[in-house]
N, C-alpha and C positions, 0 to 999 in steps of 0.2 A: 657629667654624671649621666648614666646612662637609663631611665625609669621605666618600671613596669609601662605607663602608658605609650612607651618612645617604641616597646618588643611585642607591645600587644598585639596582636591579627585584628585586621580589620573585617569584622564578621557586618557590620550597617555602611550604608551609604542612601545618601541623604540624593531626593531625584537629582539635582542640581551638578552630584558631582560624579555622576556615570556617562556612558554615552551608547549606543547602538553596538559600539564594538566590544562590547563586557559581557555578551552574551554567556560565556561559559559562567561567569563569574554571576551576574545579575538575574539570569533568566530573559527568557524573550520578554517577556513583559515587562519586568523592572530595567532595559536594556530600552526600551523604546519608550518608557514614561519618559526616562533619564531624557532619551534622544529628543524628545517633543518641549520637553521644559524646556532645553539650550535652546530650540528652536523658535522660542517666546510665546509656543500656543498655551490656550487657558488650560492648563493641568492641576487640580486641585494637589495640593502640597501633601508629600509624604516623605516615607523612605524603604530602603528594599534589604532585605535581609539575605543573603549571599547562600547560594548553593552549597559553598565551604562548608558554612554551618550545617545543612542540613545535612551532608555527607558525614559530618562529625558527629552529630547526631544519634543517624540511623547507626550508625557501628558503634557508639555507646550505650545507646538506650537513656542518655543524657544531654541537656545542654553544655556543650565547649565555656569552658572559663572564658569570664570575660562578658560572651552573652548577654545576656542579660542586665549587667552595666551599661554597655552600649545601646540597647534598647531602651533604657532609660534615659538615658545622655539623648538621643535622636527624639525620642518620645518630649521629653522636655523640650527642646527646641521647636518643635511641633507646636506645643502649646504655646509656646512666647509666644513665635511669629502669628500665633491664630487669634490669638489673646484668649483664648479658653483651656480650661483643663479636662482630659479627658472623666467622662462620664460628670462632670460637677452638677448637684442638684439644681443651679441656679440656670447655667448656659454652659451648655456640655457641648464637648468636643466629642462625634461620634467616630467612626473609623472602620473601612473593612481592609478586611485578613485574606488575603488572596492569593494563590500557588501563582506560578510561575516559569516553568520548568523553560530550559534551552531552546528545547525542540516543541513546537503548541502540538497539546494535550486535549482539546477539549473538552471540558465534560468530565475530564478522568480525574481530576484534583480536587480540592477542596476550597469552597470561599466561602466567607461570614462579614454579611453586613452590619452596621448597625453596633457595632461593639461598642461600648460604655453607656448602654440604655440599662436601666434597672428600677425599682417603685420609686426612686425617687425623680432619679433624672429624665424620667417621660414626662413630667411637669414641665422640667424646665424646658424639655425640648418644645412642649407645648405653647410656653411663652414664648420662644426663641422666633418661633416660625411666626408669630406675629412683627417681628422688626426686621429687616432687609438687613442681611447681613451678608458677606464677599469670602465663601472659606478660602482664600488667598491672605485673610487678615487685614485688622485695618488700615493696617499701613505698608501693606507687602502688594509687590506687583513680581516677584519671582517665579513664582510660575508662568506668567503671560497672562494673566486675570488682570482687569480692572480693580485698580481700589474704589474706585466709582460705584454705588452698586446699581445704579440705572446704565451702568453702561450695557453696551448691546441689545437694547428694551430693555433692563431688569427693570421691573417696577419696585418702587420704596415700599409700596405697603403689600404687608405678606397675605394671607388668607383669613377670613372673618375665622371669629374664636372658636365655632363649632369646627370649621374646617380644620384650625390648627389642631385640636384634642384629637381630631381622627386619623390626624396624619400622624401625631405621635404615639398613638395608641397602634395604630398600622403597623408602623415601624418596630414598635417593643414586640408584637407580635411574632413579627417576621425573623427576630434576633432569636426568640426563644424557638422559635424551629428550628431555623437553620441552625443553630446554635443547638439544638438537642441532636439535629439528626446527625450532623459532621462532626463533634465533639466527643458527644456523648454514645453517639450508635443507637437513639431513641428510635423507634421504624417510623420512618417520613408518612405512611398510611394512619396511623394514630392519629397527628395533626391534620391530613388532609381530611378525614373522616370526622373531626371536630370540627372541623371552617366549612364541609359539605351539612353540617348538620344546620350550624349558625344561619347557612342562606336557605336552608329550608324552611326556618323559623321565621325567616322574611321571606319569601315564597318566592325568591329569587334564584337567578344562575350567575349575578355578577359579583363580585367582591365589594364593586365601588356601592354597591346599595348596601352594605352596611356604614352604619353607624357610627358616633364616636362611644354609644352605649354598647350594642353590639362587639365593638371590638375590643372594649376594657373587659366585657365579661369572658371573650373569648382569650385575652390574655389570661385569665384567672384559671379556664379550662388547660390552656396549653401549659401552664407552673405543675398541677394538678400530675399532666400525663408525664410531665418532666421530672416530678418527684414519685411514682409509680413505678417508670423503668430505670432509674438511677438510683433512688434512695437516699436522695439530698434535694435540698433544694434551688432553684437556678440560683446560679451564683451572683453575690450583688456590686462582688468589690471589680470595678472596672479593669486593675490590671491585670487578677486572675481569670477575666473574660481571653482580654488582648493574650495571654500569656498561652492559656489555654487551647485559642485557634490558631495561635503560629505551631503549635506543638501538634495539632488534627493537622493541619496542611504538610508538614513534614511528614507525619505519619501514613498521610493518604500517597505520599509515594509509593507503597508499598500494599495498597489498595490493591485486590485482585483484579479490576477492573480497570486499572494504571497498570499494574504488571502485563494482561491481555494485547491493550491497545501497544504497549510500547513493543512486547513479540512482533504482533501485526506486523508495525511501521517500521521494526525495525531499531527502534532507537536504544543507547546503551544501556542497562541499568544501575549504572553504578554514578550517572550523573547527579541526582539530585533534583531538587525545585527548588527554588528561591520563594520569600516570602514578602509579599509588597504590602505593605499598610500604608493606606492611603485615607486621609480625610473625605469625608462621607459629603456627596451631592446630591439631592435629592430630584427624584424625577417625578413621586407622590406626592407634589404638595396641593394638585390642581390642574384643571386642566391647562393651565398657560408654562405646565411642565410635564415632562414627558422622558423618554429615553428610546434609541436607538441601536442601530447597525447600519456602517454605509459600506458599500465596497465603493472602489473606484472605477472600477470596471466590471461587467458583470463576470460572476466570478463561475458560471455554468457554461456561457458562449465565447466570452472576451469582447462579446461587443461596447464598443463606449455607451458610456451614459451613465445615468443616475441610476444606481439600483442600489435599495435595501431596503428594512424595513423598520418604524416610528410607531411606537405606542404613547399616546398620551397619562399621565397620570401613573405611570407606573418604574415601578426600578429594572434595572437591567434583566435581575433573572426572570421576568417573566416573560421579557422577548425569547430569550435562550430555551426556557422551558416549555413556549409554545401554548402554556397556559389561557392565554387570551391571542386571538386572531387579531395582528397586526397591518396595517395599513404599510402602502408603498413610501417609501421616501419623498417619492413627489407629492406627495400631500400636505407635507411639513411647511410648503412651501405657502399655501394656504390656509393651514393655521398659523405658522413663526417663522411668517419672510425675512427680517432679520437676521433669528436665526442658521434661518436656512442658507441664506448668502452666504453666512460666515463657514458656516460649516461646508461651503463649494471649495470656498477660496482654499480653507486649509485642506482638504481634500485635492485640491491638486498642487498647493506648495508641498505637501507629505508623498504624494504620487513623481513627483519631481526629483525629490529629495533620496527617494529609497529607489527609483528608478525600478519601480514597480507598481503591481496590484496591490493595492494597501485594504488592510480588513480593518475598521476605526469602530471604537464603541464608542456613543458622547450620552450625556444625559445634558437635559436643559432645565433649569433651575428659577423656576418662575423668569421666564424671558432671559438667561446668561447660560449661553452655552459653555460644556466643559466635555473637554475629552481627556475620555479615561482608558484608554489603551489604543495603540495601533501596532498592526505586524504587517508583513508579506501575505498578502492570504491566499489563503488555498482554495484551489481551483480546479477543475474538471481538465481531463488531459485534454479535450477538442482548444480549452478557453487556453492553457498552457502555450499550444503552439502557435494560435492567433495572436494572442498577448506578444509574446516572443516576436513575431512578425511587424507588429505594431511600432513595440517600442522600438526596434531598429529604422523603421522609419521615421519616426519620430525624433531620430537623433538620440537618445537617452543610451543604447547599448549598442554592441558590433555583432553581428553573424556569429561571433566566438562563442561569445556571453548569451547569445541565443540559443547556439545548440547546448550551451551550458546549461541553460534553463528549462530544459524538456528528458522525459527521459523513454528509454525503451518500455519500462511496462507502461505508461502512457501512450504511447503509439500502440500497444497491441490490444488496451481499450477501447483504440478508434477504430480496430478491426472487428470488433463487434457487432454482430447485426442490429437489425432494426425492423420495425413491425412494418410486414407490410399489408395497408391496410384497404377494404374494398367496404362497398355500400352495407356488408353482412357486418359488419364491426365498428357497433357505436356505443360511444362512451358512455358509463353509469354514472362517472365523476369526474369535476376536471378539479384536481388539485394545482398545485405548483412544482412544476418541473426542477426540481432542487437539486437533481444528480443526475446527467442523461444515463442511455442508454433502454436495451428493449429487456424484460426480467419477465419469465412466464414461471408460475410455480403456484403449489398445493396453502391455500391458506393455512395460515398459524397464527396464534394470539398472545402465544410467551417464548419468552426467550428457550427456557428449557424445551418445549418441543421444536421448533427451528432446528437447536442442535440435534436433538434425538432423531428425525425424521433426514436430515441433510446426511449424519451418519448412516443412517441406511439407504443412501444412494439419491430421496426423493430433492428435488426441487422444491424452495418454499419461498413464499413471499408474507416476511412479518408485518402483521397490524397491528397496530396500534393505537391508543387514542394521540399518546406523544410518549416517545423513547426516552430513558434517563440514560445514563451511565451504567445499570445494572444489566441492561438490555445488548452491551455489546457481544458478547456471546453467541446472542441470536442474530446479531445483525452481520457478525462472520459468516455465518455459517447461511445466513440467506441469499436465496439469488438477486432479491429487491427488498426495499423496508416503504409501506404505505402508512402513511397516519391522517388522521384526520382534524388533527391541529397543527400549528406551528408553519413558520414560512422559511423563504432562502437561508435564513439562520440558525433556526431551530438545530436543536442537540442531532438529532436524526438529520437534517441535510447534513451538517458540519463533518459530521463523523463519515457520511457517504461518500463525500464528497473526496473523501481525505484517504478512503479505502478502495474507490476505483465502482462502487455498488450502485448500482440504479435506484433512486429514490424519489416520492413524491409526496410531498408534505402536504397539510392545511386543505384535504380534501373533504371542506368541513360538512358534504350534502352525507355521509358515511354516517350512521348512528351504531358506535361499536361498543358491542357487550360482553369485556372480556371475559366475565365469568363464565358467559352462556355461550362462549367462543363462538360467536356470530355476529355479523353486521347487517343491518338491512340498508339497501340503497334503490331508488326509484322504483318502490314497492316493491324489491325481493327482497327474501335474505339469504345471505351468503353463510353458508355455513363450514365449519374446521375441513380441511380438506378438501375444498370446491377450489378450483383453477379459478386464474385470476394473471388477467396481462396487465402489467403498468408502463409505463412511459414516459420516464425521466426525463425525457425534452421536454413534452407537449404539456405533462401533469396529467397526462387522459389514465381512465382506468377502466376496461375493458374484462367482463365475463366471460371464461374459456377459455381457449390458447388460442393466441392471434398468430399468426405464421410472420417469419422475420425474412425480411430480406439482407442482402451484404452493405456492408457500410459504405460510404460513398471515397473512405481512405482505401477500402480496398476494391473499390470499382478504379480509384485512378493509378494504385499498382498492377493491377490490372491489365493496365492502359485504357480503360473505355471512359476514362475522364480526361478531357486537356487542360492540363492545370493553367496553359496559358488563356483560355479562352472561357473556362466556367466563373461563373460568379461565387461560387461558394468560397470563402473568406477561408475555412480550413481548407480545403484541396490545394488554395496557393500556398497556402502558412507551411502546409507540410510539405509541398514540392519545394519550398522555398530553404530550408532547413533540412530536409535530405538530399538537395544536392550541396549544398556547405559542408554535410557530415560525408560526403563520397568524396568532396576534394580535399579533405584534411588527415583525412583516417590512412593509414599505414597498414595496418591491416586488410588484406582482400576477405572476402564473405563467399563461401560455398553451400552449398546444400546437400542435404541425403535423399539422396533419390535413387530408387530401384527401379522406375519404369519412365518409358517416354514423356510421357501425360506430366507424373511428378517434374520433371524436370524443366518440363516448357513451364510451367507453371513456376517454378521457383527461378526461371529466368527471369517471365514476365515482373518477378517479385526484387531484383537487381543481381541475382546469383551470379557468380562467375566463375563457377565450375564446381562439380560435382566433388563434396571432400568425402562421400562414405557411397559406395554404392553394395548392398547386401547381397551378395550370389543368391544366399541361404533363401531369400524372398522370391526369388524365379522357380525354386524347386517345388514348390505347393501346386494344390490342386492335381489334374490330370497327371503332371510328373512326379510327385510322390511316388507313384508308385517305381521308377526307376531307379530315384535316389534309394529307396527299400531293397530293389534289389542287387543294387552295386554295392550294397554299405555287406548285406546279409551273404553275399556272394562266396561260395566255397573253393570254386574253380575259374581258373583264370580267363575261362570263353566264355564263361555268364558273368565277368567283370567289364570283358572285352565289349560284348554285345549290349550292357546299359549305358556303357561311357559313348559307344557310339550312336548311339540313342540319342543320348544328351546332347552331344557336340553339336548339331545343328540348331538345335532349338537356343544354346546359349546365345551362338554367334549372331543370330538373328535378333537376339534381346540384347545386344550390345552395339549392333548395326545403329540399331532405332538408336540407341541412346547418343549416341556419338556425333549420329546426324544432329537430333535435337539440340546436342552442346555447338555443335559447329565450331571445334577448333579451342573450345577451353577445356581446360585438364579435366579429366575424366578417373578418380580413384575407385578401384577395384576391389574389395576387401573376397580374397579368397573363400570357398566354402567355411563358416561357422558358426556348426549349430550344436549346441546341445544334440547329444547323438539321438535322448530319447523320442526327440522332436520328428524325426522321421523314422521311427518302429512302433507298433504296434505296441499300445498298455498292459505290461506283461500281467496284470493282475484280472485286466479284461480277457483278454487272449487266452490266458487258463482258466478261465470259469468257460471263455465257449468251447476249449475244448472238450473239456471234461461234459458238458452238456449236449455234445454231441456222440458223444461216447458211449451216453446212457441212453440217447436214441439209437443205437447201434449204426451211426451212418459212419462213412469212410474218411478218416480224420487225418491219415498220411501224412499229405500235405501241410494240412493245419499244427501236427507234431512236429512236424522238421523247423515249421516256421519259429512255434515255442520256443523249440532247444535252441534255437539262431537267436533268438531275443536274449534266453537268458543266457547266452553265453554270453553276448554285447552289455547286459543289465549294468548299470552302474548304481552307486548309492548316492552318488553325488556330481549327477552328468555336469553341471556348471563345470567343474573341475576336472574332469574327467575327459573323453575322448574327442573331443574338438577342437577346431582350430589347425595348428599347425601339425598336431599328433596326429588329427585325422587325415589330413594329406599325404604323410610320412606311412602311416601304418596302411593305407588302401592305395596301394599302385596305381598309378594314371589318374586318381583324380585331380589332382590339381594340374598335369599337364595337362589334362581335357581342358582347365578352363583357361591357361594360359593361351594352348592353344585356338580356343574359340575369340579372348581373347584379343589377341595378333592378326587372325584370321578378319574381324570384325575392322582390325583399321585399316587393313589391309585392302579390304574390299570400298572402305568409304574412300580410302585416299584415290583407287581407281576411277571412283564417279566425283572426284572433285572436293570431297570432303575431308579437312584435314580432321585429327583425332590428336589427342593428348592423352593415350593409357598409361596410367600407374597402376601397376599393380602392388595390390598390398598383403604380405602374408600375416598373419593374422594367432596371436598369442603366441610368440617367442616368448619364449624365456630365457634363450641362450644362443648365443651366434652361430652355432655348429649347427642347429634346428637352419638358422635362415641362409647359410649358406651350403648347406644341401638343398634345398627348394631352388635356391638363386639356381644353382649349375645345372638343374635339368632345366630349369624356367629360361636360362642364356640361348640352353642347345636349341629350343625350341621355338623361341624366338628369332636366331638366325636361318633355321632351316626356312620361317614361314616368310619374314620381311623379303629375304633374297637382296635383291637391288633396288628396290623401294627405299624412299626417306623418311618410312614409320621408325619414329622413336618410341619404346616406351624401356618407363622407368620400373625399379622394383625397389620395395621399401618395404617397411615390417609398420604394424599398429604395437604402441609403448602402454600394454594395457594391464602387465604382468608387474610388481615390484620389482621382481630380481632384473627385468628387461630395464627399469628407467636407473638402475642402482649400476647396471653393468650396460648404459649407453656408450659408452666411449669404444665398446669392444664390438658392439652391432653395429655402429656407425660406418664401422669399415666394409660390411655387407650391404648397406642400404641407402639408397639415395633419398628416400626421406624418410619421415617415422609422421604417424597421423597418431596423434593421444587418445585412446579410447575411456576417456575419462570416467564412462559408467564402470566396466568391469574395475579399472584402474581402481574406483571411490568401493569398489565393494570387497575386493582383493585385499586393500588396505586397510578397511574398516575392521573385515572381518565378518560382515554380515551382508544379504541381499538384502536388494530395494525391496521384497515383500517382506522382510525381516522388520525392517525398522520402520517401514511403514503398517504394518498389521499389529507388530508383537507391540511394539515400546516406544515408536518414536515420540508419542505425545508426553508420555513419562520426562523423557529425555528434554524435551522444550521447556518441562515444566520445572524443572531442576536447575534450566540454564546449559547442560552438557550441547547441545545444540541451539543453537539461534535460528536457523532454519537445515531442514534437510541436505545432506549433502549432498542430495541426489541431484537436488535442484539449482543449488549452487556452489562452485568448488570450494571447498575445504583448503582455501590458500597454508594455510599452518601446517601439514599434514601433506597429503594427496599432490596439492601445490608444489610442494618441496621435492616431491617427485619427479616433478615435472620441471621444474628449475635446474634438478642434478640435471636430467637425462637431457635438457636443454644444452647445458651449458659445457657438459662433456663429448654428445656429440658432434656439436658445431667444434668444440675443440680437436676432435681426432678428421671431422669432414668438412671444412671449411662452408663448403658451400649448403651444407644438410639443409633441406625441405623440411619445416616444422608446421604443424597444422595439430586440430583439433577436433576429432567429429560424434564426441558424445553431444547428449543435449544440452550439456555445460555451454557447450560453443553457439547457443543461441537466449543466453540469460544474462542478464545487463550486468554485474557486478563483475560474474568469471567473464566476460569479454575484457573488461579493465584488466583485470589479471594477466591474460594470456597476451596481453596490448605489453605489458610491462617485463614479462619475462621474454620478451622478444620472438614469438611463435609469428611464421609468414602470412597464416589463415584461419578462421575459423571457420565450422562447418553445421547447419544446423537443416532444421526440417524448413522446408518449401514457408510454412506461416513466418515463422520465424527471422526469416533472410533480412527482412527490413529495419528491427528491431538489431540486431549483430549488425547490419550498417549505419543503424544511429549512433550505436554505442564503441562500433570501432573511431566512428570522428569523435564523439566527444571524448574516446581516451586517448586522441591524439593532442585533444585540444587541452586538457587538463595538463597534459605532459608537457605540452609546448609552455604553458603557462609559468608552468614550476620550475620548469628550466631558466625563463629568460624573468623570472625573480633571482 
């Protein structure tokens, strides 16, 4: 017979029976409790409640059947194994309520400690903490806890009686906060302005100088504000506690400040967060307990060693929150050697195991340590590529798995300058280097003016005393984030860290007054608006704009670094990793380059040939004025007389260029411009003439030019006269540049220089356009080669719909086609890059219609699928078709994946850029090989 309980969904799992690879299902955090329990470390016992439900959830505005029985069912087994019932007035079982989402969040979800505290059971907790008790149970060793409770130093006897009431009066304190501010939506300023008041009363600045009188009154305050902005009173019954924060942690998926971060990063929204309840360790009870953050490796350099940082006497969120100035790691070691051993050893069995940088929280529990979360952590792109270096050496991953583990916007982080500094530039403050890199910008003190000020073009760098979750906004929108509390962990590094932002925590000599938006530092003060240089390596913080120098990754693209010979640990990491990603990739990497200079330069950067070179960019300055008058030209001797004007000057700009490529393809794109781009602003041009007219001078001239403009005028030049219409409808211009040119390879082949011209003509929309260009471009190509073995090719850019829709029929016209992905993205959109960028795009992000710009990255659904027909039908009609890419798409990590996949021969991007399209063309080789040989 088949029972409701045999069909039920399983919405709980108990740690015991998850593992690291449940991620979708568990969440990273309840996915790596699970992982650490199997692994025998001390995990205080819980269970995790599945992203399933929360996804069921949010699209009810209900708990899923079932629910909530199973929270019970788990919930009870809890208590057996603990021998305590949750919240019981005698010996309470406490509990917190923590997100958990796939992909880490920091900062952006919800947690509640302390759940089953209430008037009664703060008594029993107060007792509780005088008897040495193992929350593993008394007879349980399932998580890797001793039943012993001296094991690992714990000591048998808990803290004298005074200490106990204060730690349970602490703790009730700290439930009805956090518990009013995540639950309830009570403003977390209300309670900090009540506990600012309490140490006033003690004429203190620390926490730990109150009392156990002190803090039973200040519970009495915090009920007070709790029943003011809610209009009930905190609630007493412990399961509507527990019931309550799992229901705020689902809901804070949906958190403006969750929805922000997950845009940012990227991550989906339709995932979910999981919810872990875990039995509560205390890291308040004394000073022979404490709590933590360790990384394995540091997670800003990737240097080994012990980095992170230990507060004694206190719980977790005040590490995170920055709240009190934490001590180094190494320090633990001299207050809780023990301890500290243990927490080496599992620090690198877990480093071992995930065959990575591990991020671990532990708290210690009167002498018994217990860790309460580890992940992968996140890391600074410099520390990404070292790390990756390391562990290969190390034996734990392959070259593959390396380049799997770094990405292109990381590499264009490490191209980032850096301050360069002389005897005139000395430091006000040395904080803690928490996110490298160099950030110069105009002070700010809230998040809202950051955005307001960044919007109109300025530079800023956020201060603060310490950043929450409400703050991200600001910390987007900043060049740097300064605070003057919190350390490597702190909300503000984590988040910097995580965004690619320069940041410098814990610069605690900074006395800052947000209100009076000013800080004063070594007797000045800094006021809204005063410049301000910081320095995410060093923690330095520097008055004025310090001047930057280039990063030492693009000193050794360069070449002026030998990665075999310098000492610096990144220069080999990343030479060591881009030539892995240059033997594996499939894809070659070109650049856009219109002048010599660009080109040598996006050599030096690993280019191998030119995929866009702009005519339209030769024709500025002093020849404007030619291109004016062969475009405005009436008669065919003044069309005659600018093309041959021109002719010399092109051939010469293609000479250089050809030389500089020395024998790698060299693509052409034909005159096109927007016509209005070289005439004269017909709206300027008729007000001088008219103003000339009223001074009575001789305006002839200046009339003929008018009626020449507005006979050209267009409403919608984009569209309008450029491209291949322009060549078609103005006689010889495009054989001027065909022939400049043939002419150019023609002369380098005589001094030794081979050349590879493609020409490319430029917005077809229909094969009868490119094969009329082709047969005057053929004639005149043989008239110039003669007996020479200059080859060049002719191909069309696929930038038009109708061209990628009707590939199969240009295919037979063109030996390749180069994707001009930008017009291509605006053609098919339907709107320009200043359209959706000015008018609505943020509209657009906030709705979900976009994820990020498509400007910035292709539109595989859409744009994409353009690009697949016109792929797949002209290699069908031309076997051998040249396929390439040379919008900016062709140098952004994702569309590289893309155009890896639809089988295009190149991509092509700007001179920065090159390096990044050759990280990303190996790692989409390497992804591919992978899936393949699964």
């Amino acid at each position: 017979m088949v029972t409701q309980e045999t069909v039920e969904r399983k919405y709980v799992y108990d740690f015991a029976e998850g593992n690291k690879d449940l991620r979708d299902l568990l969440g990273g955090k309840g996915a790596n409790l699970a992982e650490m329990t199997n692994l025998g470390l001390p995990v205080p016992p819980g269970f995790t409640i599945t992203t399933e439900a929360c996804q069921a959830y949010l699209a009810t505005g209900a708990e899923p059947d079932g629910l909530a029985d199973q929270i019970a069912r788990h919930l009870d087994s809890l208590e057996r194994g603990m021998g305590r019932r949750l919240g019981d007035p005698d010996d309470p079982l406490l509990v917190s309520v923590r997100s958990g989402a796939k992909f880490s969040m920091p900062g952006m979800m919800e947690t509640v400690l302390n759940v089953g505290l209430n008037d009664r059971s703060v008594r029993g907790l107060a007792r509780q903490a005088g008897v040495s008790t193992d929350p593993a149970g008394p007879d349980s060793t399932a998580s890797g806890g001793s039943a012993d409770p001296t094991a690992s130093g714990g000591s048998p006897a808990r803290a004298a009686s005074g200490g106990s009431d204060r730690f349970a009066w602490d703790s009730y304190r700290r439930l009805i906060q956090m518990f009013g501010k995540t639950v309830c939506e009570v403003p977390g300023e209300a309670f900090e302005q009540a506990l600012d008041e309490a140490k006033r009363a003690r004429n203190t600045t620390d926490d730990l100088d109150l009392d156990a009188d002190d803090l039973r009154g200040l519970v009495d305050t915090y009920k007070k504000i709790f029943r003011e902005h809610t209009g009930r009173d905190f609630p007493q019954e412990p399961r509507e506690q527990l019931d309550l924060a799992i229901r705020a942690v689902f809901d804070s998926w949906n958190a403006e400040r969750a929805v922000v971060y997950r845009r940012q990063e990227r991550i989906p929204a339709d995932l979910g967060t999981a919810v872990n309840v875990v039995a509560m360790v205390f890291g308040n009870l004394g000073p022979d307990s404490g709590t933590g953050v360790a990384f394995t490796r540091d997670p800003a350099s990737g240097a080994q060693g012990i980095y992170g940082d230990y507060l004694a006497n206190a719980q977790g969120e005040d590490v995170v929150a920055g709240i009190r100035n934490t001590v180094p790691l190494q320090e633990l070691e001299r207050i809780d050697r023990t301890s500290y051993d243990e927490l080496l050893d599992y620090m690198a069995r877990l480093e071992r195991h995930y065959r990575d940088l591990c991020d671990i929280e532990f708290t210690i529990e009167h002498g018994k340590l217990w860790m309460l979360q580890t992940r992968v952590g996140k890391r600074t792109a410099a520390a990404a590529f070292v790390i990756a270096g390391q562990l290969v050496d190390e034996g734990l991953i392959d070259l593959d798995e390396a380049l799997h583990r770094v990405n292109g916007a990381q590499l264009a982080q490490l191209m980032f300058p850096r301050f360069q500094l002389d005897h005139e530039f000395q430091p006000v403050a040395t904080g803690i280097g928490a996110s490298p890199g160099a950030a110069v910008g105009r002070v700010v003190f809230t998040s809202a003016r950051a955005v307001e000020l960044a919007g109109e073009g300025q530079d800023v760098i956020l201060v603060r005393r310490e950043t929450n979750p409400d703050d991200l906004n600001g910390m987007i929108a900043a060049r740097g984030i300064l605070t003057s509390r919190g350390g490597k962990t702190s909300h503000a590094a984590v988040v910097a860290r995580g965004m690619g932002k320069t940041c410098v925590s814990g610069a605690d000599e900074l006395d800052i007054d947000v209100p009076g938006r000013r800080f004063t530092v070594a007797g000045r003060t800094v006021t809204e608006g005063d410049v301000v240089s910081i320095d995410g390596t060093t923690g330095k913080v520097y008055l004025g704009e310090v001047p930057a120098t280039p990063s030492e990754v693009v000193q050794y693209f360069e070449g002026e670094l030998d990665p075999e010979s310098t000492d610096d640990a990144l220069v080999r990491a990343v030479h060591r990793i881009m030539s892995h990603a240059d033997g594996a990739r499939r894809l070659t990497v070109r650049t856009n380059a219109d002048t010599a200079a660009d080109a040598a330069r996006a050599r030096r950067f690993g280019a191998e040939g030119i995929g866009l070179c702009r005519t339209e960019h030769m024709f500025l300055g002093d020849r404007r004025e030619l291109v004016e008058r062969l475009i405005l030209a009436r008669e065919a001797d003044e069309r005659e007389q600018a093309l041959a004007a021109l002719l010399p000057l092109q051939r010469a700009d293609f000479v250089e260029i050809f030389r500089e490529m020395d024998g790698q393809p060299v693509t052409v794109r034909l005159i096109d411009p927007p016509l209005h781009e070289f005439l004269p602003p017909l709206e300027q041009l008729a007000v001088d003439v008219a103003v000339a007219q009223e001074r009575g001078e001789d305006v002839a001239k200046e009339e003929a030019l008018l009626a020449a403009v507005r006979r050209m005028h267009e409403e919608n030049p984009m569209l309008g006269l450029r491209g291949v219409r322009l060549g078609l409808v103005i006689p010889g211009l495009f054989a001027m540049q065909v022939r400049a040119i043939t002419e150019a390879a023609v002369e380098c082949a005589r001094q030794g220089v081979r050349s590879c011209p493609e020409i490319m003509v430029p917005l077809v929309g229909a094969v009868q356009e490119l094969e009329t260009v082709r047969a005057e471009a053929e004639r005149i190509i043989g008239e110039v080669v003669g007996g020479s073995d200059v080859e060049v090719l002719i191909g069309t850019m696929i930038e038009v719909p109708r061209a990628a829709l009707t590939a199969g029929q240009i295919a037979e016209a063109a030996e390749f086609f180069s994707f001009g992905t930008n017009d291509l993205t605006q053609m098919g959109w339907g709107f320009s890059r200043d359209d959706v960028e000015g008018a609505f795009f943020w509209r657009y992000l906030e709705l979900g219609i976009f994820g990020i710009s498509p400007f910035e990255s292709i539109d595989a659904d859409g744009i994409g699928r353009l690009v697949r027909i016109a792929t797949e039908e002209g290699r069908a009609a031309r076997p051998g078709l040249k396929l390439g890419v040379c919008g900016e798409h062709g140098g952004d990590p994702d569309s590289v994946h893309f155009f890896h996949s639809v089988g295009l021969d190149y991509v092509s991007c700007s001179p920065f850029r090159v390096p990044v399209a050759r990280l990303e063309a190996g790692r989409a080789a390497v992804v591919t090989a992978g899936s393949d040989s699964r």
